[in-house]
Every structure is written in C-alpha cells, then in structure tokens.
C-alpha positions as CSV (number, residue, x, y, z in Angstrom):
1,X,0.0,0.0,0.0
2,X,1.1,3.0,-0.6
3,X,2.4,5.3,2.3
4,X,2.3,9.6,2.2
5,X,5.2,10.8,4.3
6,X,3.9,14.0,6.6
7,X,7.8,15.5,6.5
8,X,10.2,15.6,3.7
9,X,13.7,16.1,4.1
10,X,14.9,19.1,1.7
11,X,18.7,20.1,1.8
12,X,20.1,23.2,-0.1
13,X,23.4,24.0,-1.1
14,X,25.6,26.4,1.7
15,X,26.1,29.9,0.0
16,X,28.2,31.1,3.0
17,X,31.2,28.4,2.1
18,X,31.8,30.0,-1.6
19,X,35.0,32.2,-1.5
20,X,34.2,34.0,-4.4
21,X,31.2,37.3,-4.5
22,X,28.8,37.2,-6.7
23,X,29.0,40.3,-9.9
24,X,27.1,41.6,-12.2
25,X,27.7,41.8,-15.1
26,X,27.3,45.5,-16.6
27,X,24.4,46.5,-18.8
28,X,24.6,46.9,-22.2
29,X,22.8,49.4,-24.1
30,X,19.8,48.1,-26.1
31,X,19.5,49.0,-30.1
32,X,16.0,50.4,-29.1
33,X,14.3,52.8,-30.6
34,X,12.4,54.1,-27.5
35,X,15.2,54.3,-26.0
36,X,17.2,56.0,-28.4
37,X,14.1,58.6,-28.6
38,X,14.0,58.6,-24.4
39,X,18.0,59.7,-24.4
40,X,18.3,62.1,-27.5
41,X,14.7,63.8,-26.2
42,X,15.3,67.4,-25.6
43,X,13.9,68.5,-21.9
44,X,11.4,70.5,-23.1
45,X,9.6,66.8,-24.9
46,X,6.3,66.2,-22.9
47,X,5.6,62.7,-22.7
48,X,2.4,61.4,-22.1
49,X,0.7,57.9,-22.0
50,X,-3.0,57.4,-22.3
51,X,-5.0,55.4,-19.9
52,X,-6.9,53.7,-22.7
53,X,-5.4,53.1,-26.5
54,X,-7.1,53.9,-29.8
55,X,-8.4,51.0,-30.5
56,X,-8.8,51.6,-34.2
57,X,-5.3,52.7,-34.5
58,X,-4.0,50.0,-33.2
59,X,-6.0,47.6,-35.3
60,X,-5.6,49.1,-38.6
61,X,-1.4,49.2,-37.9
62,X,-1.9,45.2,-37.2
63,X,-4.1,45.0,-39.9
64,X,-0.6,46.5,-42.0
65,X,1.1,44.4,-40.1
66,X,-0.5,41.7,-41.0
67,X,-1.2,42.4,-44.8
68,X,2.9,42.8,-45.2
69,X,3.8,39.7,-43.5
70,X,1.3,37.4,-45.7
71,X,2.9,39.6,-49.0
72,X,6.4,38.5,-47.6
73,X,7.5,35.4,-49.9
74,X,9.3,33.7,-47.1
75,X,6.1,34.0,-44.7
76,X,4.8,31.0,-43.3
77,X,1.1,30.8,-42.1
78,X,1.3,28.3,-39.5
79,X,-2.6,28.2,-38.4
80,X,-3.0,26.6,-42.3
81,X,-0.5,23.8,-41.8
C-alpha cells in the first residue's frame, strides 16, 4: 500500500562556504528605438501615456502588419498547416 510521508527532508546548497562574491555583469545598451528617442529627447519633450489606447489605431497598424507579412515570400502561415 502506498504510504504519504507528513515531512520531507529538503537540503540546499551552503552559500556562505563560496569564496568567491557574486558580480554583475554590466548592462549593455539596447538598439531600441524608445530608448534612443527617451536619451536624445530634448527637456522640453512632454511625454504622455493614455489610460486607454485607440483601439482603431492600433487595429488598422496590425491590420498593416498583417497584410505585409502574408505579402512577404518567405512567410509561413502556421494556423494553415
């Protein structure tokens, strides 16, 4: 029969023994254009976020999305396969 065992017995490496501290490593600047906007942004920029997006903006950019990836030779329409 099989048997359920109330207490398990767990043991975890010791962090204290290692002689070496752990470093970071340093963070490399992302190709991004956001970013690159956020850092070359004069002080006078305002930005703003809305609370709630333009819904129709955003669709009919997806919907350009969209059209150029199925006019794109090399794309693959993986819902049809």
């Amino acid at each position: 029969m099989l048997q359920i065992k109330k207490h398990h017995s767990f043991s975890l490496p010791s962090l204290t023994t290692a002689t070496h501290r752990l470093a970071m490593s340093p963070v490399v600047s992302e190709d991004d254009e956001l970013i690159h906007d956020i850092d070359t942004a004069d002080s006078d920029d305002v930005w703003t976020l809305d609370p709630t997006p333009d819904t129709q903006e955003l669709s009919r950019y997806w919907t350009t999305v969209e059209r150029d990836l199925q006019n794109d030779p090399d794309w693959v329409n993986f819902a049809e396969e």
